[in-house]
Each structure stands twice: as C-alpha cells, then as structure tokens.
C-alpha positions, 0 to 999 in steps of 0.5 A: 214471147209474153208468159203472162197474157198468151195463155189467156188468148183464144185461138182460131183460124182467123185470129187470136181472141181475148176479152179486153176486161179480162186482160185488165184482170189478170194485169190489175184485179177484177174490181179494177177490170172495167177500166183500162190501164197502162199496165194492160196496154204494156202487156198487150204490146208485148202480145201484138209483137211476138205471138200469133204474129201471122193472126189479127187481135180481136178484142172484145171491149164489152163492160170496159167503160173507161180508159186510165191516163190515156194509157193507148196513146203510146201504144197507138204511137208506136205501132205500125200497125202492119197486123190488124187489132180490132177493138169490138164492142167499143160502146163508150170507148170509140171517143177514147181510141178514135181521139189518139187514132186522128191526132196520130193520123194512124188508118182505120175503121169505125163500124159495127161498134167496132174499131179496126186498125190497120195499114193492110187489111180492112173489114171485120171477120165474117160471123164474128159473134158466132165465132167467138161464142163457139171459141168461148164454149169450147174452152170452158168444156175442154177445162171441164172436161179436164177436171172430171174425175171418173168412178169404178162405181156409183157413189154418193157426190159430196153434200147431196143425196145423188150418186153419180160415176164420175164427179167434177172438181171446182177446185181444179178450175179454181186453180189454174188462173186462165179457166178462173177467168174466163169462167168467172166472165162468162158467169158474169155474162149471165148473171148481167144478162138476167140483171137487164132483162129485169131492168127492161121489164123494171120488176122481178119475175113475179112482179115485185121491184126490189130495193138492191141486187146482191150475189150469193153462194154457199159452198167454198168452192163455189164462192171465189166464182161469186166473189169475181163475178160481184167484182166484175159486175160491181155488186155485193157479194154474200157467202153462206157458210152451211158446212163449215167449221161452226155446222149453225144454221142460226149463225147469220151475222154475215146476212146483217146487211141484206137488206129487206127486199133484195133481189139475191143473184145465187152463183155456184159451181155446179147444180146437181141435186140443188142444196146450196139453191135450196139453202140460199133461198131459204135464207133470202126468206129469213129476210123477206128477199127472194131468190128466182135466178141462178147461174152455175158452171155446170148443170145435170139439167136441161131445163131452166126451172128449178122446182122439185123440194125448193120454197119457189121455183127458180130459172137457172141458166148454166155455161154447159149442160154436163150431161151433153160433155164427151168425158175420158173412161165413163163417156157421159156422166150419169147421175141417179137416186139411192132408190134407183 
C-alpha cells in the first residue's frame, strides 16, 4: 500500500477523493503543482491498485493546466480499468486525456467537464459538488478541532487584547504534511475566488483598477500558508515581520518591491482581534495599495466585514467559522474583552 499519497485522499461511501493539484504538490512542489507530471502519475498508479480498491478514484483537476511529457500514456496503457477513476474539472486537460484514451481505444465518457474511465461502470456520482465539498469541510474542522488547546481559565491570546478558553495552534497544522495541503488549497480557492470576482468586474471594491495583485501575511505562523497559496496561484508573496527579532516598524526593506497600486491579498491563520489585518493594511498605505480582502483558517466572526479600529473596511472570508466548532473539554470557544 502506498504511504506516501493515501493519507491525502478523502473518503466517503461512493468513492475516494483527492485534488489532482494537490497530489502534483506532495510529489513535486507547490510551484510546479499546475502541471502533471510523471512522478505524480507513478504515485497515483500505486493508489489505484492497492487502496480503497472496492471504491472509484474521483479526482479533481481544477487549476491543472498542463500535462508533462505525456506523463498518463503509460498509466492509460496499462490499466485495465476494471475500477472506475473520474477525471472532474478537466477544463483544459480533455485534449491531453482523451488523445491517449482513443490511440489506446480504452471506453470512456466525456460530460459534464468531466472524464470517466471504466470497463464496468458508467456515470458520474450523484451530487457530486456537494459531496466533495461536505468531505473537504469535515477534514479541515476535524484537523482544527485537533489543534485546540483548551484553558482552565480565560487568558489573553497571543498578540491581541482578546481572552479567550482555549487557543488554536497553526503550527499543529503547519506540521502534519496532509492538513498543510489541503488547507493551503482551500485557501487558495478563496483567495482565486476573490481574484475572478475582481477580474468580472475589472476593478477593486471601490473602484479603482490596480497595477498587480501580491499575498501578504504578518506573523510566522501565518506566512508558510501565504507562501503555498502564492505558489499555487503563481503570485507574489510579501511577509511583514511585526514581532520579530528586530520589533521596527520602520524596517521595511522587504516591501521595496510593492509597487504603487497594488491590490494586497492578506492570508492568515486565524482572525480573532485583527492586528496582523490592521497592521497589513497599515502597510499597504505606506505605499499607496490597498487592502479590502482577506482570507483566513479560522474566524471568531460571523460576518464578512471587517471595521471596528481598522483604516478601512475589509470582506473576509474564512474556511470555518471557530465559534460553530464542537471542540474536547470547553465544547465551544469563547472569546471576550479585558473589561468584560
């Protein structure tokens, strides 16, 4: 059984389910997780003969643009595809599978953006979005939920005038390879999600149309998710070091290269009191930029505006909603001022 890419599969009834980007990660490096290569396809081949064997593949291809060296031809070739594997949001992709699909005269379907190969079974999963989704979610809070470390008593949370009974540890999810991954491509969902919306409108939130788009995050735990997220998305990334070893404010090198204009993308772990929001905006007006969005893992709210002590407001969109988690000894998280 293969150690290296099972783990990284979610399973239901219907099938096992991975991104397909997510897999070219893990076997070649987030910056060269766009395109397919061999490497992935040698991994996935181990996959689709020893686990989950009784359960179809369904592989999500969104933001894979590019197969390398006809890296599926062997893979095609030698499969008999007695177990289905379903290729969805094949986008531009279907010229490279299909091409190898007839030359071998293997069966399958094309529809619904998607690629179905199989000897046996036909047809897509009912509600498949959904289902994915659903599975997605419950990963990402299980492996929040996992990183919790609850308090006897209220007490201040790390850079930010908020208690709270409990705290959650980025670096847990930092650690353990899977939770890295997938979070980081479900921060890099949102952050892609924004980015098109803009595009559709072709200006800001405010109206302006901004020379470039950059990433930015503040604190160290937060920035390995900013990093993955500039590299799955091919963009920029700028770090701002507030509690570092220097404690300067002025010092600012690193933002020589923000140039005046852009649109700043802030990526973070988790949002309670928003310094590292305030901070980062506070920044991108040093140089004319602006900041409206913001992604994060976590939020303590439930709303999508940022506006109490910030220069502007701000939409955030969050993964999960921390105050909704069911979470070992407290139940819920709870967070509240010193004057309270």
């Amino acid at each position: 059984m293969n150690q290296k890419l099972e783990k990284y599969f979610l399973i239901c009834d219907e099938f096992i389910y991975c991104r397909l980007q997510l897999l070219n990660w893990v076997c070649q490096g987030a910056n060269q997780s766009n395109k397919l290569h061999l490497a992935t396809v040698n991994e996935l081949k181990k996959v689709y003969d020893s686990y989950q064997t009784d359960k179809p593949i369904l592989l999500d291809c969104r933001r894979v643009r590019d197969i390398g060296n006809n890296a599926l031809n062997d893979f095609l070739k030698n499969t008999d595809f007695s177990r289905k594997i379903i290729f969805w949001n094949v986008n531009h992709l279907d010229k490279y599978i299909i091409s190898p699909l007839l030359e071998y005269k293997i069966e399958y379907e094309h529809k619904q953006n998607s690629i179905i190969i199989s000897t046996i079974e036909k047809g897509l999963p009912k509600q498949i979005e959904k289902k994915t989704q659903q599975l997605e979610q419950k990963f990402v809070e299980g492996k929040l939920v996992g990183c919790f470390e609850p308090y006897d008593e209220f007490k201040r949370l790390y850079s930010t005038h908020v208690l709270a009974n409990g705290e959650f540890d980025a670096t847990n999810l930092i650690s353990a390879q899977d939770s890295f991954a997938w979070i980081s491509i479900k921060l890099s969902d949102l952050v892609e999600n924004y980015l098109a919306s803009i595009r559709a409108r072709d200006l800001s939130p405010d109206g302006k149309k901004y020379s470039d788009e950059k990433i930015m995050a503040v604190s160290f735990r937060s920035s390995p998710f900013a990093v993955a997220v500039a590299n799955v998305l091919n963009k920029n990334v700028i770090i701002i070091d507030h509690l570092g070893p220097k404690h300067n404010e002025y010092d600012i090198e690193i933002l020589d290269f923000l140039n005046k204009g852009t649109n700043i993308i802030y990526v973070g772990d988790f949002l309670i009191g928003g310094t590292e929001v305030f901070i980062s905006q506070m920044y991108s007006k040093m140089f004319e930029s602006d900041l409206h969005f913001a992604v994060v893992i976590g939020s303590a709210q439930s709303n999508k505006q940022g506006e109490l002590c910030f220069a502007e407001k701000f939409e955030f969109n969050s993964l999960v909603n921390l105050k909704e988690l069911i979470l070992p000894k407290v139940e819920k998280v709870e967070y509240k001022l010193f004057d309270e």
